[in-house]
C-alpha positions in Angstrom: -48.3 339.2 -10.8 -47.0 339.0 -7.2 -44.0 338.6 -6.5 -43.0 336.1 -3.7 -39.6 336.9 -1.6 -36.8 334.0 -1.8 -33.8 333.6 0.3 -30.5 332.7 -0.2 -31.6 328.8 0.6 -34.8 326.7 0.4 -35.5 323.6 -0.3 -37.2 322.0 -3.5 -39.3 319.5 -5.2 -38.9 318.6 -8.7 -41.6 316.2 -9.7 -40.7 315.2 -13.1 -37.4 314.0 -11.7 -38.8 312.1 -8.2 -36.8 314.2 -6.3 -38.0 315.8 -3.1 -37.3 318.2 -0.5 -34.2 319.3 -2.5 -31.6 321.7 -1.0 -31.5 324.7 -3.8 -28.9 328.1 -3.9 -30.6 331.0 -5.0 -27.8 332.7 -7.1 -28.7 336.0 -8.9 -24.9 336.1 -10.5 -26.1 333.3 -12.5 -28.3 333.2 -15.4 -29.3 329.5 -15.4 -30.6 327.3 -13.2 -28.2 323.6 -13.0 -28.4 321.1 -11.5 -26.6 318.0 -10.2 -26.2 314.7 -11.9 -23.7 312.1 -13.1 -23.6 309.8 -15.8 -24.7 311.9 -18.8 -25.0 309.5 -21.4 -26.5 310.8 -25.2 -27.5 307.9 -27.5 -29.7 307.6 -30.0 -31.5 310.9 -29.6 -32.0 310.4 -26.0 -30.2 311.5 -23.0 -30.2 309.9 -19.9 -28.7 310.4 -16.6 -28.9 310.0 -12.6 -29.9 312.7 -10.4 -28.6 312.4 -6.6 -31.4 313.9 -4.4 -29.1 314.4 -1.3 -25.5 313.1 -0.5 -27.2 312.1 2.5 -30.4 310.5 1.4 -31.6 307.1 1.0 -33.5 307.8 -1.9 -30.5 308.3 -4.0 -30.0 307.8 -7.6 -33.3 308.3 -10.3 -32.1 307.6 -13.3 -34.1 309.4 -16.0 -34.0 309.6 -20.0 -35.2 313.0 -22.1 -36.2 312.5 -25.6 -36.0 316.5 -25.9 -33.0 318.3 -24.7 -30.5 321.1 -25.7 -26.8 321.0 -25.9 -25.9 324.6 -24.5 -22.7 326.9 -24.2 -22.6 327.6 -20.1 -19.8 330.3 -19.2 -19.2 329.4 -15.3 -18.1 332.2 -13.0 -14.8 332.0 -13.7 -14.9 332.4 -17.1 -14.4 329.1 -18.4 -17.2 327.8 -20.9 -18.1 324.7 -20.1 -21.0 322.5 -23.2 -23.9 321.1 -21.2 -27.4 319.6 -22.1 -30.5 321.3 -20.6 -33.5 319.7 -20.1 -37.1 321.3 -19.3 -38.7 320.4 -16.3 -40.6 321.5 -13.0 -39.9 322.3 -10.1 -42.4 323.1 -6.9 -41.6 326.0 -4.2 -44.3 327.7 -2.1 -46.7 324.9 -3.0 -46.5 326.1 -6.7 -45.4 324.6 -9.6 -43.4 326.2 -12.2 -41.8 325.4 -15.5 -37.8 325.7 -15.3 -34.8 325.0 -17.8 -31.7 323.1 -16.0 -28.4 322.6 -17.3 -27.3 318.9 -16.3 -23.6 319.0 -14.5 -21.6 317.2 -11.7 -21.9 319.6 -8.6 -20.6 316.7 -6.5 -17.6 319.2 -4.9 -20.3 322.4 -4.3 -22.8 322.6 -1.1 -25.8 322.7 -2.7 -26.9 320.1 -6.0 -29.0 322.6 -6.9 -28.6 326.6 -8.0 -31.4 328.5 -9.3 -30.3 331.7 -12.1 -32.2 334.3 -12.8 -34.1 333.2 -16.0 -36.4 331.3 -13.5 -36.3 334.1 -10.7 -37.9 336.8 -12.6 -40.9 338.1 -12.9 -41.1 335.5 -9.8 -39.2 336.2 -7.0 -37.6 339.0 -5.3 -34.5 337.6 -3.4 -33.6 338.5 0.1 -30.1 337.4 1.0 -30.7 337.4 4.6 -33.6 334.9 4.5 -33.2 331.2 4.1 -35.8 328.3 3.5 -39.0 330.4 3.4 -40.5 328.4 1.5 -40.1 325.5 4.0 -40.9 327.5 7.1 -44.7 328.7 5.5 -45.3 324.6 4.7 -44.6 324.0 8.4 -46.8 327.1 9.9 -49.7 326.3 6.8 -50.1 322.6 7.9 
């Protein structure tokens, strides 16, 4: 398998969860992927919650349920262990789609609503930190 070279940025679709053209944080200090979402509700062996696409966007909240879901042990880079759900989904870079596991948290106070660990990276990517949005830059010179 080839490997395809990431930057430190890029931007994201995640079908599953109607979100496009997401901005994503490649972070290879960081075994999961998380991403961003409020109102994390479990009840009767569901979980729902609402993703934010962009701070900025119109197409705002998606509210989405899971019947299947883990409830995880997530030790953040300060040491503090935080328990999160984590939910499988898809998500779509270089006009691929691939399987990824997120962890569900509130990144409202980072940069970026998305970061990517290295559980989905490898065997993937190779990740150049002074590259950004590749994967958006070989859309625009493909079409």
């Amino acid at each position: 398998m080839n490997k395809k070279i990431i930057g430190r940025t890029d931007r994201a679709d995640f079908p599953e969860l109607k979100l496009r053209n997401i901005p994503i944080k490649i972070d290879t200090g960081a075994y999961t992927s998380s991403i961003h979402c409020s109102e994390i509700e479990e009840k009767e062996g569901k979980l729902s919650c609402v993703f934010i696409a962009d701070k900025n966007a119109l197409n705002s909240k998606n509210k989405i349920t899971f019947a299947s879901y883990k409830n995880v042990t997530v030790r953040s880079s300060n040491g503090i262990a935080q328990n999160r759900y984590v939910v499988e989904s898809t998500i779509e870079l270089f006009g691929k789609t691939y399987k990824i596991s997120l962890s569900l948290n509130d990144r409202s106070d980072m940069k970026f609503p998305v970061l990517i660990g290295r559980k989905f990276l490898n065997g993937k990517f190779i990740v150049d930190p002074e590259l950004e949005n590749i994967s958006v830059k070989e859309q625009k010179t493909s079409s």
